[in-house]
NUVO-298952 format. One record per residue: residue in one letter; x, y, z of N, C-alpha, C in turn. Coordinates in steps of 0.05 Angstrom, whole numbers, plus 5000, padded with zeros to 4 digits. Example, Ala and Ser with C-alpha at 12.3 -4.5 7.8 and 13.67 -1.06 7.14 Angstrom:
NUVO-298952
A526448865156524649105156526449345156;S525749555142527349795143525850015157;
//
This chain:
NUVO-298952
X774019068670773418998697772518708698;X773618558714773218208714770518268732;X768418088712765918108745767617948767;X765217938794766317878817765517598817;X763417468799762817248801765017068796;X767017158777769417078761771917048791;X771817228802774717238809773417468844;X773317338863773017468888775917478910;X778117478898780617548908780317768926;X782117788940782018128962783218338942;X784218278917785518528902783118638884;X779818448876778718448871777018658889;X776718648913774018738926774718948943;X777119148929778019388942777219638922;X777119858935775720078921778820208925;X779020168884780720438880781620708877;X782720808885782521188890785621318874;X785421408857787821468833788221778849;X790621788849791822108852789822338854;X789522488879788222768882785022628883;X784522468890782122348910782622328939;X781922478954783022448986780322368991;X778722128999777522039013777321879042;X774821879059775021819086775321539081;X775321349096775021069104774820969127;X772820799136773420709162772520389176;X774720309189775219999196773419959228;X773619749227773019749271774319419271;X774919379294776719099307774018909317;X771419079313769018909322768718859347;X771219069364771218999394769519239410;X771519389411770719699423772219949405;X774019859384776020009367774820079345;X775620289330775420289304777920479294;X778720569264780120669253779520839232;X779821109238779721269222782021409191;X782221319171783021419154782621569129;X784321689114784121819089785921719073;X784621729039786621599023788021859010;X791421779002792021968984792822289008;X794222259026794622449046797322539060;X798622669072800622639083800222459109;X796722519121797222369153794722129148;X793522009159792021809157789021789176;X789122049184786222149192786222179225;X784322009236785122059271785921789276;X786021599263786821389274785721179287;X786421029309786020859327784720939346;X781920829350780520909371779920639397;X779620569413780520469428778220499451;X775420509452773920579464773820829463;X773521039479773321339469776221519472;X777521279470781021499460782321399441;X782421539422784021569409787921489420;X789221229402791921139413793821199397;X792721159374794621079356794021319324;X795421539303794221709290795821749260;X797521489260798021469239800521329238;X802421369218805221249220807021319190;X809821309196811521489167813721159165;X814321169143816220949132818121079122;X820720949120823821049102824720829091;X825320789065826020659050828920749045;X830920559042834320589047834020919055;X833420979071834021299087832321499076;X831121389052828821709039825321649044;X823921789063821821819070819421809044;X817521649054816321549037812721769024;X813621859015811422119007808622018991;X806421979015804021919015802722008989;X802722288995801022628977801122568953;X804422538941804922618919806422448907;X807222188915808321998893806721698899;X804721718913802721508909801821468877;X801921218874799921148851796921048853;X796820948870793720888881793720808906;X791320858919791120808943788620568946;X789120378957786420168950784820188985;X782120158978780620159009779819819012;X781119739034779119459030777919459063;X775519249060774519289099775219219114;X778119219113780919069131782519189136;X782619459114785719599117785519739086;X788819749085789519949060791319939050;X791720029029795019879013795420178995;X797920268992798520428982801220358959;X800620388931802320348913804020578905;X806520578908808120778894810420528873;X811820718857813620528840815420448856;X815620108852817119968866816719908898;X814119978912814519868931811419938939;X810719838969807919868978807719959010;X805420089019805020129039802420049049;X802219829068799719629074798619699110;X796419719113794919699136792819619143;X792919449168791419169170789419229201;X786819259205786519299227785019029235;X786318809244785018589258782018579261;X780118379259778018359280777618069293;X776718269314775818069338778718079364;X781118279349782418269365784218559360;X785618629383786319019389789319009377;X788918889351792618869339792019029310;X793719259305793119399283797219349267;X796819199244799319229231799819449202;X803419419213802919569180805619399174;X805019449140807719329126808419509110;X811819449099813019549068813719349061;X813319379036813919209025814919269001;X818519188991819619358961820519048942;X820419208918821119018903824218898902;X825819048909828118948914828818998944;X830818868949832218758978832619088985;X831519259015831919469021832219519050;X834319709065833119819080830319959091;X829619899115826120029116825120029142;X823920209146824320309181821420409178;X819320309194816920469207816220599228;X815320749231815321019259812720959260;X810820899278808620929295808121109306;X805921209306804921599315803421409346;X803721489367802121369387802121739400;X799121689409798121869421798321889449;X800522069465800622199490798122389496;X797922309518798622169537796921899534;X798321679536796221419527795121339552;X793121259545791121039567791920979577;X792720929609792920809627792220549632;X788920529625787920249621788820039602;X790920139589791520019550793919869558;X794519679549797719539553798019609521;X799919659504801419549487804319619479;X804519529454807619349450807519309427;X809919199413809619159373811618829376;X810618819357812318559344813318589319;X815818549312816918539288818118329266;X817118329240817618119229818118259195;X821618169194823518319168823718059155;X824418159129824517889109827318139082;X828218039063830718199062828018569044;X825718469036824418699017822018749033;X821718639051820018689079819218769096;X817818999115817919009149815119009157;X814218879170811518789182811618909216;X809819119222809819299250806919139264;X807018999276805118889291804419059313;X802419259314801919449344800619289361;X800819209386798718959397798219209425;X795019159427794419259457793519049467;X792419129493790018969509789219119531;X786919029539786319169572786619069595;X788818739587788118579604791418539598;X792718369629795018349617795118019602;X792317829601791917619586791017679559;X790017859554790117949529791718059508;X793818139528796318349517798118059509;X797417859527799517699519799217439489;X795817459504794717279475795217409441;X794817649443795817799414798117799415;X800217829431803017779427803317579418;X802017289421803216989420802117029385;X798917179385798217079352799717239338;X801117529341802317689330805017549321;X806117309341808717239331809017009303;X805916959296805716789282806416839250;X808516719233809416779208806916879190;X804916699189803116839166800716889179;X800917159200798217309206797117399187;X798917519183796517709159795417609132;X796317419126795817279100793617139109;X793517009139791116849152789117049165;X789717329166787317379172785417539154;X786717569130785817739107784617479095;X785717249094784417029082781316959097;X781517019126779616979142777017209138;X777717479126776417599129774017539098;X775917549076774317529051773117249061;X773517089067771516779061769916819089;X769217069105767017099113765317329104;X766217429097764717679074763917629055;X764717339045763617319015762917009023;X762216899043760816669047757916709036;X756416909043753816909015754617159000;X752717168978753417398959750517348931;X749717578929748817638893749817668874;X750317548855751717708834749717748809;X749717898797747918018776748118098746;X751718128745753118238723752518488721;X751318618736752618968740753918998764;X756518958747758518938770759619268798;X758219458791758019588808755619548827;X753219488824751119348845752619208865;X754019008843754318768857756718848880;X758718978863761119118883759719188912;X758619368905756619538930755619398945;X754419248939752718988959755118898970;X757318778965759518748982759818849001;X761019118994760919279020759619349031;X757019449029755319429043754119139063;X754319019050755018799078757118809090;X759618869079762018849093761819089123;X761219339111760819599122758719419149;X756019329146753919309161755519169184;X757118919174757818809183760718939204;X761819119195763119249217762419339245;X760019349244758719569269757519359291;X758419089277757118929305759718919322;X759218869349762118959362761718899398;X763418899412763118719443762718869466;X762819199462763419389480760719409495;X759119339496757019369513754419049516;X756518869500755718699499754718569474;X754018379459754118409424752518519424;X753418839413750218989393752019089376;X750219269359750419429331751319689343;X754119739334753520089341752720279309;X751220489326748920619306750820689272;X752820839283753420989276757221159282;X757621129260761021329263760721529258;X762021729264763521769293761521859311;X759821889324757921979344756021839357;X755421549344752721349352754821179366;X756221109370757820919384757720739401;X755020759404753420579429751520429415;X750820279429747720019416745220199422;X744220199402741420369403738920199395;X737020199412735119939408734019979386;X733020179375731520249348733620159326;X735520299321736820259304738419909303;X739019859321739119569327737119309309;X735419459322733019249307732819189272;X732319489265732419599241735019509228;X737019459236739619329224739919079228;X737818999243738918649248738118459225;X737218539206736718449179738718349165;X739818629153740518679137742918629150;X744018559169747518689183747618359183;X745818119196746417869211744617619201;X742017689189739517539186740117479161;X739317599140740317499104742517349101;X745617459120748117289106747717099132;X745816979145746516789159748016759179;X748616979188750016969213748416979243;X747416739251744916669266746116669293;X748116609296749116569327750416849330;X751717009316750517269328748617449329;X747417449314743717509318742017409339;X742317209354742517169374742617229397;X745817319390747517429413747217709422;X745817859398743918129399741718149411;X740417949408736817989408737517889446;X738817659458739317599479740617859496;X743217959480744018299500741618469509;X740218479488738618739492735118619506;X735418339503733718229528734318259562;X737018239564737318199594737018579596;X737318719585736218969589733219139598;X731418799587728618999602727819049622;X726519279622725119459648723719189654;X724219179685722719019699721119009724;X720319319722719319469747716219509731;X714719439744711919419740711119679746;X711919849767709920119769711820359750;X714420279738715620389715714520539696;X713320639676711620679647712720529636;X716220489634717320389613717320129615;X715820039642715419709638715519569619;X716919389618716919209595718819309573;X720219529561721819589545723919569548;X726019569521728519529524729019809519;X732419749525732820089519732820289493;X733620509488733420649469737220629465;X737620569484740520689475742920639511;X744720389496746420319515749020299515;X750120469533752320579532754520539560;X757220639560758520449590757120729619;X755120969613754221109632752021179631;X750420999619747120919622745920859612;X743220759618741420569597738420709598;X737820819574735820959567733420799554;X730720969569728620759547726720989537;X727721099535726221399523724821379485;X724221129485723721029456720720859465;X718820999432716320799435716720559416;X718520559400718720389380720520239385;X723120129395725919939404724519769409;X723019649424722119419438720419249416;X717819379403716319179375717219159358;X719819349350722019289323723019029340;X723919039367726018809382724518509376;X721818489379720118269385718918259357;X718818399333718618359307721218169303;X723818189301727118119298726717829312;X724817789334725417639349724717359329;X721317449329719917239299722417139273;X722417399259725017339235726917209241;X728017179266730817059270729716749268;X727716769279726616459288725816259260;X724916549242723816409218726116259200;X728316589196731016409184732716199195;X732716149214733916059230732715699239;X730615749246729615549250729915439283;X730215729298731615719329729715809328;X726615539349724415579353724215649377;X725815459392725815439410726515709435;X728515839419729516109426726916279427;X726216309408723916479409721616379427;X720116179431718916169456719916229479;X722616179481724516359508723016609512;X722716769496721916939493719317109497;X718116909504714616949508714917149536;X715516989556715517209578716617499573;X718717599554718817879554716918019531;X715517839510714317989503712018039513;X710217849521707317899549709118189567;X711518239576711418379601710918639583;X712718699554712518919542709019029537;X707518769533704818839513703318879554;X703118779567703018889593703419199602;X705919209594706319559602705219649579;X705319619558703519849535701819859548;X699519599555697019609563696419779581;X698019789594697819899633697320199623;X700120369613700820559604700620699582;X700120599556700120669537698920689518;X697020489525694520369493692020579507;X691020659485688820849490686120609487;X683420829490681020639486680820459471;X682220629444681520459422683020109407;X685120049426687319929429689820079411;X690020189407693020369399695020479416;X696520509401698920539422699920829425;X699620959447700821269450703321319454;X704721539452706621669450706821969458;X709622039464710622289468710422449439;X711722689440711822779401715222619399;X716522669410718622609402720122319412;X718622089411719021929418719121609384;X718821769366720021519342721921629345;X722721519311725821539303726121889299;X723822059280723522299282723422449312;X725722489322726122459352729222789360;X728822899347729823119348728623319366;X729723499391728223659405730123909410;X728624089410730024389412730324389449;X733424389447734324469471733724309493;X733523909478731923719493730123729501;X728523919499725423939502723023929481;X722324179461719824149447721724049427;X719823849404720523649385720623879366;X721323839351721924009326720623839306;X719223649300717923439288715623289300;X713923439309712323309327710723079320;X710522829333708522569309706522429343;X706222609354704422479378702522569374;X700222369379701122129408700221899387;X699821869364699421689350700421689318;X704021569316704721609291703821319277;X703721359250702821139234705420909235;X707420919234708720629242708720459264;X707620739285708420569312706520439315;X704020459306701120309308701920049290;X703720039269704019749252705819629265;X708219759279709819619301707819439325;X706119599333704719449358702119309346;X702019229328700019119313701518829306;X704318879296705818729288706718459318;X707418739336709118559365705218459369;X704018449370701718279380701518009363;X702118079332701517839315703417709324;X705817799328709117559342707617449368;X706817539385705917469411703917169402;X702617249388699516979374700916769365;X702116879350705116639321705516439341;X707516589361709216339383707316279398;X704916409418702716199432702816019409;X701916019392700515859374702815619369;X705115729369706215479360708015299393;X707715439402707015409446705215229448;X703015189432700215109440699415289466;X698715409458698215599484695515769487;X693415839503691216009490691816169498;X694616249505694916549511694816619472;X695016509452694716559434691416819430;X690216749440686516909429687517109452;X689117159465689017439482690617659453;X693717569450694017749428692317679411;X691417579391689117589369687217819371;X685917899391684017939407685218239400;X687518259415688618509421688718599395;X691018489376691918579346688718729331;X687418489333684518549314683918809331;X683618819352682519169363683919309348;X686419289352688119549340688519599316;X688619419293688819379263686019499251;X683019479273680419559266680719809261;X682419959290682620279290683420339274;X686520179266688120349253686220419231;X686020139211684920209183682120469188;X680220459206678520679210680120939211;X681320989230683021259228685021349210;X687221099201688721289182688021239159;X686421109154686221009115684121289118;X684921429099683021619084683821699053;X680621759043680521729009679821499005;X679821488974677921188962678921148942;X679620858933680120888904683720878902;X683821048882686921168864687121378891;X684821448906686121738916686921658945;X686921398946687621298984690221318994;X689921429023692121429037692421449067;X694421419081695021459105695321709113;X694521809145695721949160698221979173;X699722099161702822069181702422009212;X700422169227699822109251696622219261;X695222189283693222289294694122379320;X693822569323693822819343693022729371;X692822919403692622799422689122819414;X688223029404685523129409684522919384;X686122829371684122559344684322689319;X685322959312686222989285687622909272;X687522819248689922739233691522949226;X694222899220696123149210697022999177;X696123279157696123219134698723229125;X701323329139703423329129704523059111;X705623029092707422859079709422799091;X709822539097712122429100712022129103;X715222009092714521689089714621499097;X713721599126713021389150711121179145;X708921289123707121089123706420889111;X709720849092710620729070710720399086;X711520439117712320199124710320049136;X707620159137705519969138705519839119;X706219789098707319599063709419379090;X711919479091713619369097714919129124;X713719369141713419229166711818919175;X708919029168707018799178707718519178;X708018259187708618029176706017869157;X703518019157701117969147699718209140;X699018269111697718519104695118649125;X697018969122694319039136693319289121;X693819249097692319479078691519249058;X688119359040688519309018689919348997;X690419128976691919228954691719468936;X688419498942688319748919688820048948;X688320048969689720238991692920298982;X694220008989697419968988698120168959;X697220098940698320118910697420448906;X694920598923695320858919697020938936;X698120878960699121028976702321068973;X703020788965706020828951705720968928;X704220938908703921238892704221448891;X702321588909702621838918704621908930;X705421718949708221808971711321828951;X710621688926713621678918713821858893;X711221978883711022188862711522488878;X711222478903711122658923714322748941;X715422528949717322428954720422368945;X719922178933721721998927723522088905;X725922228918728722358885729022118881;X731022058858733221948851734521798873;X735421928893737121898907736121798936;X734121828936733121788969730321898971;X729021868996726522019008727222189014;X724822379016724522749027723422569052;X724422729078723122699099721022889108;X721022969094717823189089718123209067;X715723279058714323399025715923749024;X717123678994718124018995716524228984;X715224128987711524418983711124529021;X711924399037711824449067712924699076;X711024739093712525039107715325019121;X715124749129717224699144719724539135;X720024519107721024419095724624539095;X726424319093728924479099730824419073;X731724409052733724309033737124269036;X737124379054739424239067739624249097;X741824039104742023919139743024199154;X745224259147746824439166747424719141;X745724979157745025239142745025359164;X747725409181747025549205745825809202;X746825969184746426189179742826219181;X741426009172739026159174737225909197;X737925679201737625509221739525279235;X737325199258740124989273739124729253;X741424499257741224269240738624179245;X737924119271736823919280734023989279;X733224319257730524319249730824239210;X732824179210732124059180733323709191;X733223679212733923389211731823119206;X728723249213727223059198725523229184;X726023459181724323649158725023709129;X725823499115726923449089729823339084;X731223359104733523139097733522859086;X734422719079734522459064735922199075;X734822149084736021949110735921669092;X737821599095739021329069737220989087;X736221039106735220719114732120719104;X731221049094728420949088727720939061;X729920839044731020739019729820439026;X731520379045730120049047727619969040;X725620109058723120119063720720249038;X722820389022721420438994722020278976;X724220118973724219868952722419648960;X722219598984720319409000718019498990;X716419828999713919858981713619838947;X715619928931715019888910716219548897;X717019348914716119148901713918988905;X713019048931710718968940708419108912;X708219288901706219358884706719328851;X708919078852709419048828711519248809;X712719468823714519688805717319558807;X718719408805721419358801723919458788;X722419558766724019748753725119968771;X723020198774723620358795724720328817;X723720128834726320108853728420008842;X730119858822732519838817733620208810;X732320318794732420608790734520628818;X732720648841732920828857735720638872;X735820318875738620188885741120228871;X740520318842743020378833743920718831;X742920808846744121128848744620988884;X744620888899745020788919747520648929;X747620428908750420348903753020438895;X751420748880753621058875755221088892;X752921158907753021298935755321088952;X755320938958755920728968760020678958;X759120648933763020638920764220928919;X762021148915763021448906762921648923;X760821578943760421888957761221848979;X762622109001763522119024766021839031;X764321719051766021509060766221289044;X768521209037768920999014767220679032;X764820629017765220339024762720349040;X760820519055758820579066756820799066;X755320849073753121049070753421219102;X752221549090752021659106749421729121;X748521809142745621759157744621969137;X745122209128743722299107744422379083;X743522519074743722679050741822969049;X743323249037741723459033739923369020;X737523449019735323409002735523488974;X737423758975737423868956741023858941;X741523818918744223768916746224008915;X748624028916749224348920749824458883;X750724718889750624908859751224788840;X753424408847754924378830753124188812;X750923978832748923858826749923518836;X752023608847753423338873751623378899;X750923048900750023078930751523088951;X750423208977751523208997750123099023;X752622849033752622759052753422829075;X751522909097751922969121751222829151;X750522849168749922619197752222529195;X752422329209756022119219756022029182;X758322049181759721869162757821669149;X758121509170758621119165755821049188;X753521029174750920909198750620729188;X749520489208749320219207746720219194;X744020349199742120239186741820289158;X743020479139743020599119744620389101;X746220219110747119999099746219709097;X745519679127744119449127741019449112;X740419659108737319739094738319649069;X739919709041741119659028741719369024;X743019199040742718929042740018859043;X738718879057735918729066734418689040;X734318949030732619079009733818908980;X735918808979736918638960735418378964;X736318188990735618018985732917948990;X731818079009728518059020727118129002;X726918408987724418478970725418448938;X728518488929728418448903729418188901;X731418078909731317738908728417548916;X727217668937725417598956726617348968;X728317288973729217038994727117109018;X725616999033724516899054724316699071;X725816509072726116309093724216359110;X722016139112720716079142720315839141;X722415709168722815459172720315419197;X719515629210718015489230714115439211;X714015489185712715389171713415179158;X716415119157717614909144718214959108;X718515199101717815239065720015449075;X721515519049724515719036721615849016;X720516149028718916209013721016478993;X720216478967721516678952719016748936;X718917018945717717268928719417538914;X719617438893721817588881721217758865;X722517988858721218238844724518298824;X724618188808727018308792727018388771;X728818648778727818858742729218678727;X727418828705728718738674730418638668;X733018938679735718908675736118588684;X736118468697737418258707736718038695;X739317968672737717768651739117498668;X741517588688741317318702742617318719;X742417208741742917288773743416988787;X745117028805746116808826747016938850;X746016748865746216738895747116548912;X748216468937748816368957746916478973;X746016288983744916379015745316189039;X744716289063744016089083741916169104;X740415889113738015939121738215669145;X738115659166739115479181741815359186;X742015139180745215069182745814949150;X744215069141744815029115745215169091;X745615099065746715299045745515259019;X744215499006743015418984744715628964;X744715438933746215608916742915638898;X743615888886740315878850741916108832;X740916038817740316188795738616278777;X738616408772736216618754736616628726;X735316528705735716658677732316838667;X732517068659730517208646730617318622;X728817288605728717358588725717518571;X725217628560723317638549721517328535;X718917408541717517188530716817258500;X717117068491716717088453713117078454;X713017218424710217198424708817408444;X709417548474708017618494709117898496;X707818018489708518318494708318398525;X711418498535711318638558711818388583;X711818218577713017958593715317828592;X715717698621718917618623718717268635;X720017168618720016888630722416828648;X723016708667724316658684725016358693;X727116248696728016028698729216028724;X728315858750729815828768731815648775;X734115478786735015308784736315348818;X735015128826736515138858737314878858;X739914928883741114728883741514658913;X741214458932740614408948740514078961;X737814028972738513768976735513628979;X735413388968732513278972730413318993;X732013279022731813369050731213709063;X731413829039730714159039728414139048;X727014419052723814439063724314559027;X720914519023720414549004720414808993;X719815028967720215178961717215328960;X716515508971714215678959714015878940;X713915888909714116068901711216068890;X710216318879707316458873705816228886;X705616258910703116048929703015738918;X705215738902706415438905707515238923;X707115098930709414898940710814638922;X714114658917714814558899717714318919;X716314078921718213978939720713808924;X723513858937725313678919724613428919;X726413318899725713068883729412978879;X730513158883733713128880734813378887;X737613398884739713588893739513908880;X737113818853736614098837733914128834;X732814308831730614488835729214638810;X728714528790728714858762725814778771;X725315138762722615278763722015498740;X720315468722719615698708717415908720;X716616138715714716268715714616518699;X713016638690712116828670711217058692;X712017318690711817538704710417828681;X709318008690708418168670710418448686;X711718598659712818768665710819048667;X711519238692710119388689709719598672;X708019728668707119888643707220098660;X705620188683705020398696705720528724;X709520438722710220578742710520838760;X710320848777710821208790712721328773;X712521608779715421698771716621888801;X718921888797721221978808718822268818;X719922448837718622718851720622938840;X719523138839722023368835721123528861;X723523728866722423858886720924138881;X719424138906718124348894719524738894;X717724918887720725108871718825358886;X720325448913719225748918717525708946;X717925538955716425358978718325338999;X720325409002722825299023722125539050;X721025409072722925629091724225509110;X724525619132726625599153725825629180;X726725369205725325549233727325549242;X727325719255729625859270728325819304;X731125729322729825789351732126009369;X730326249370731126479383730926389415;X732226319423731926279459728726039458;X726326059464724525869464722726059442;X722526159435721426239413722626219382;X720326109371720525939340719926239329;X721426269299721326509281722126409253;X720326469240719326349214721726519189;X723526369169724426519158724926459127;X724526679107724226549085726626509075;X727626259058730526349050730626159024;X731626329006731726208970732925918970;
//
C-alpha cells in the first residue's frame, strides 16, 4: 500500500471492494440531489434523487452486442466521493455524479476499439418540475452518457453548454480531489489517514443549497437542515479544512431564520429543523450550539467583523431565555424531550426524559453568555458585564448542583429534575462540559474523575453506551421489535457515533491519548469497513450480534458522526486552534505514541500553514516523548502558542521542541454489564416492563 502522503491520485483515495462484497455508497450534487448505490450488483441501488423523487435508478451497457454482467464478472468495484468505476477484463464501467451541478455521467470504456451502447433507467413517471436530456461523447474504445437536468430552463441549458465540453470529467474529478485534499493529516497509518479523507470527504457531502446553505442531517431520512445537528457539524464539515465562506454561508441561513416575535417562548431561537413545509423551533439547544459556531468561525477565520453582526441575535436569543426560560437560579429550563435525547412515544411522553435541567444545556447557555461578553468586549461595549454577570450566576449553580462527590469520586448529574433532584442515571452527556466550554468550568481534579468514571462505565471499543448497561432501561440493540419499538432503545443504550467526538475531546483534555487513539482507530474501521462505504452510521447496536460484528443502524450516512471524527482529529489530537481574534495559531496537542511522525496542511484565515511532527522517546527518561515541531509559514504569521508559550516567527520556519510525559494511568475500555438488560414496551399509553436475555 503506497502511503497517501506519497501519492494522493483519485486511483489512490478509492475504497476497494473485491468480488461478493455488495456494499451501500452514497454521493449528493451538493444541490438538492443525491445518489444512491451498491457495489458488486446486478442494479445500482435507488439511484438519483432529485429533491424528494427519485429520476434516475440505474443503467445497463453492451459491449459489441453482449451485455455487460455487473454480479458476476466484475473484478473490483472501486467507491470514490464522486462516483464509481467498475473493472472487468478488458474494459470499465465509470459513474460520475457532478457537484454543484444536476449532471450525473456514465462511461465505458474498452481496451480495444468497440462497439458500446448505454441504456439509462429513468424513472416514470418523471417530475414535471425536472427538464432533462443527455449528451453524448464516443471516441473509437469510448462512450461518455452525460444525463443533464435542471429546474430551470437556464439551468437545463447551462449544464448542456458544460456537458458539451471535451474534458468534463477529467476537470471535474480533478476539481474534486484538489478540494478534498487541499488540507489533510497524514500520520503513516495509512488507514487513519485513508479514513480521515473520507470522512471529510463524506462531511463534506451534506453541505448542500436546498433550503439555503445548510448541512443536511442525515441519509436517507434527515434531509433537511437541522439546527442542532448543524451546529455540531460545522466544525468538523467547514471550520478545520478552511472552508470559511461557506461556514458563513450557514451560520448567515440559519440567522435570517430567528424567531422574532417577542411574546413567542421561542423568541430569539433558530430553528430545530428546516425544511421546503416548515420551520420548527422545538429545540433548547440549536440556537447556543449556533452562537458557540458563531465565536469559532470568527476565531479561525479572523471574520470579526461578521461576528459582531451578530450581537443583535444573540442579546434577542439570551432575552427570550431570560423572559421564558432561565429559572431563579440563572439556568436554563427545558421540556423532557427537548435536547438531542429527543425521542417521544407517539410524539408525546419522552422515552428519555432529561427535564427541565440537562447537564449540557446549562454548558451550552453558560457558553452562549461567555460568546455574548467575548464580542461586547471586543465591541468595546459594557453590554459586556451584563453577560459576565449573567454567565457567573449560572456557572455558580451549575458547579453547586451538578458537581457531586470529592476527590477520585467526583461527578456530574446527567440532569436535575423539575422538583431539584438529580437523576443518577449514567450517561455521556456530561462528558461535554470537558468539551464544550470555551473556558474551563470544572476543576481539573472534578474533570479527570468524571471522564474516568464515565468511560470505565461507558465507553466500548467502539463507541459510547447511551445509558449505562447495569440500567433498567437499558436496550442492546436499536430495532428488537419483537420485544420493543426502536425509538425506546434509541437513547437507552444505542451508540451514537458523534459522541465519539466529544470523548476524544474529554480524554485528551486529561492527558489519555493513547486511549482515545484506541478508540479513533476502531472508528476509522468503521468508517472504510462497516455499512456504508466511506461514512458513518448515526448508530451502532450497543451490543454486537452472535457473530461479534457490529451493527449499524439509524440512516446510513449522518453528518455529525463524521464531522465529529474530523474535528476530533484536528482540534483535540492535533490540537490546531487558531484564534486570530487573539491574534496567536494556538496548538494544544495530545498525540499518542504511535505517531512517531505526522504532517499537516491547514488553513486558518486566508492563509496556509504546512508542520510537521517528529516523536520519539526521550533517552535517559523513562516514560517520555520528545517532540520536534517544524512549521512552515511566514514571518508575518500571528505567532504560535504552544504550552502557554508564545513563539513569534523570525522566518518562513518555525522548529519547536517539547518533552511530554506518557501516561501511566489510563482508563480502561467498559464491558457491558451481564443479566441487567430489559425492555419497555408501549402498549397503547401504557409502559410494560419486559425482561429479555
Amino acid at each position: 500500500m503506497v502511503p497517501l502522503q506519497q501519492d494522493s491520485s483519485p486511483s489512490r483515495l478509492g475504497l476497494v471492494r473485491l468480488p461478493g462484497h455488495r456494499d451501500r455508497f452514497a454521493l449528493t450534487d451538493n444541490l438538492t440531489g443525491w445518489f444512491e448505490g451498491f457495489t458488486h450488483g446486478p442494479t445500482l441501488g435507488g439511484g438519483y434523487m432529485v429533491r424528494d423523487e427519485f429520476v434516475f435508478e440505474g443503467w445497463a451497457s453492451e459491449v459489441n452486442g453482449r451485455p455487460v454482467d455487473r454480479e458476476f464478472k466484475a473484478l473490483s468495484d472501486t467507491v470514490f466521493p464522486w462516483g464509481q468505476r467498475i473493472d472487468y477484463p478488458g474494459l470499465c464501467e465509470e459513474l460520475l455524479l457532478h457537484s454543484g451541478r444536476r449532471i450525473l455521467s456514465l462511461r465505458v470504456t474498452t481496451e480495444l476499439a468497440a462497439t458500446i451502447h448505454i441504456v439509462p433507467f429513468w424513472l416514470d413517471p418523471f417530475p414535471k418540475s425536472l427538464k432533462r436530456g443527455t449528451v453524448v461523447r464516443r471516441t473509437a474504445n469510448s462512450l461518455t452518457l452525460h444525463l443533464i437536468f435542471g429546474e430551470t430552463d437556464a439551468e437545463f441549458r447551462a449544464n448542456q453548454d458544460v456537458a458539451r465540453k471535451a474534458d468534463l470529467w477529467e476537470a471535474e474529478v480533478a476539481r474534486r480531489v484538489a478540494t478534498l485534499t487541499d488540507t489533510w493529516i497524514r500520520t503513516g497509518d495509512n488507514a487513519f489517514d485513508l479514513a480521515l479523507f473520507w470522512a471529510q470527504a463524506s462531511a463534506r457531502s451534506f453541505v448542500t443549497t436546498e433550503f439555503g446553505t445548510g448541512l443536511w442531517a442525515g441519509l436517507p431520512w434527515f434531509k433537511d437542515n437541522w439546527g442542532r445537528d448543524t451546529f455540531i457539524s460545522l466544525p468538523g464539515t467547514l471550520l478545520v479544512t478552511g472552508q470559511f465562506a461557506q461556514a458563513r454561508a450557514v451560520l448567515e441561513n440559519f440567522a435570517r431564520y430567528q424567531n422574532l416575535d417577542p411574546a413567542d417562548p421561542n423568541y430569539g431561537r433558530i430553528p430545530n429543523r428546516v425544511n421546503r413545509s416548515e420551520v420548527l423551533y422545538n429545540t433548547v439547544d440549536g440556537t447556543p450550539w449556533m452562537i458557540r459556531e458563531v465565536l469559532e468561525y470568527a476565531r479561525v477565520s479572523g471574520d470579526l467583523a461578521f461576528a459582531l453582526a451578530q450581537r443583535p441575535m444573540i442579546r434577542r436569543y439570551v432575552d427570550g431565555a431570560l423572559r421564558y426560560f432561565v429559572d431563579d437560579e440563572g439556568l436554563l429550563c427545558h421540556d423532557d424531550a427537548d435536547t438531542w435525547m429527543d425521542a417521544r412515544i407517539a410524539g408525546a411522553t419522552p422515552w428519555s426524559p432529561r427535564g427541565n435541567r440537562a447537564v449540557e444545556i446549562q454548558v451550552l447557555w453558560i457558553t452562549a453568555l461567555d460568546v455574548g461578553a467575548e464580542l461586547a468586549r471586543h465591541d468595546h461595549d459594557t453590554e459586556e458585564s451584563f453577560f459576565q454577570g449573567a454567565a457567573e450566576r449560572a456557572r455558580t449553580a451549575f458547579v453547586r448542583l451538578f458537581v457531586h462527590g470529592e476527590g477520585s469520586s467526583a461527578s456530574l448529574w446527567d440532569r436535575i429534575d423539575a422538583t431539584g433532584i438529580p437523576d443518577p442515571r449514567l450517561r455521556p452527556n456530561a462528558l461535554m462540559a470537558v468539551s464544550i466550554p470555551l473556558r474551563p468550568l470544572l476543576t481539573a481534579e472534578v474533570r479527570d474523575a468524571l471522564v474516568r468514571s464515565s468511560v470505565e462505565a461507558l465507553l466500548l471499543p467502539y463507541g459510547v453506551l447511551s445509558l449505562g448497561s447495569d440500567d433498567a432501561d437499558f436496550h442492546p440493540r436499536h430495532e428488537n421489535p419483537v420485544y420493543w419499538h426502536k425509538d425506546a432503545a434509541y437513547h437507552n443504550g444505542t451508540v451514537w457515533g458523534w459522541n465519539a467526538g466529544f470523548v476524544v475531546a474529554a480524554l485528551s483534555a486529561c492527558g489519555w491519548p493513547n486511549l482515545a487513539w484506541k478508540l479513533t482507530q476502531n472508528l476509522a474501521d468503521q468508517i472504510l469497513q462497516l455499512g456504508t462505504l466511506g461514512t458513518m452510521s448515526e448508530l451502532l447496536d450497543a451490543q454486537p450480534d452472535a457473530n461479534g460484528r457490529l451493527v449499524p443502524t439509524g440512516t446510513f450516512s449522518q453528518a455529525w458522526s463524521v464531522a465529529e471524527f474530523v474535528r476530533s482529529a484536528w482540534q483535540d489530537t492535533l490540537g490546531l486552534k487558531p484564534d486570530l481574534l487573539r491574534g496567536v495559531l494556538e496548538v494544544v496537542p495530545h498525540l499518542p505514541s504511535a505517531w512517531t511522525k505526522v504532517s499537516a496542511r491547514t488553513r486558518f484565515g486566508e492563509r496556509c500553514l504546512d508542520l510537521t511532527v517528529v516523536q520519539e522517546p526521550l533517552e535517559g527518561r523513562q516514560g517520555a516523548l520528545k517532540q520536534v515541531w517544524t512549521l512552515t509559514g511566514a514571518p508575518d504569521f500571528p505567532p504560535v502558542e504552544l504550552d502557554g508559550r508564545i513563539y513569534p516567527w523570525t522566518s518562513a520556519i518555525l522548529t519547536l521542541e517539547r518533552v511530554v510525559e506518557v501516561a501511566q494511568n489510563e482508563p480502561e475500555f467498559a464491558t457491558l454489564a451481564e443479566g441487567a438488560v430489559y425492555a419497555v414496551l408501549a402498549a397503547g399509553d401504557v409502559l410494560l416492563r419486559h425482561r429479555s436475555s
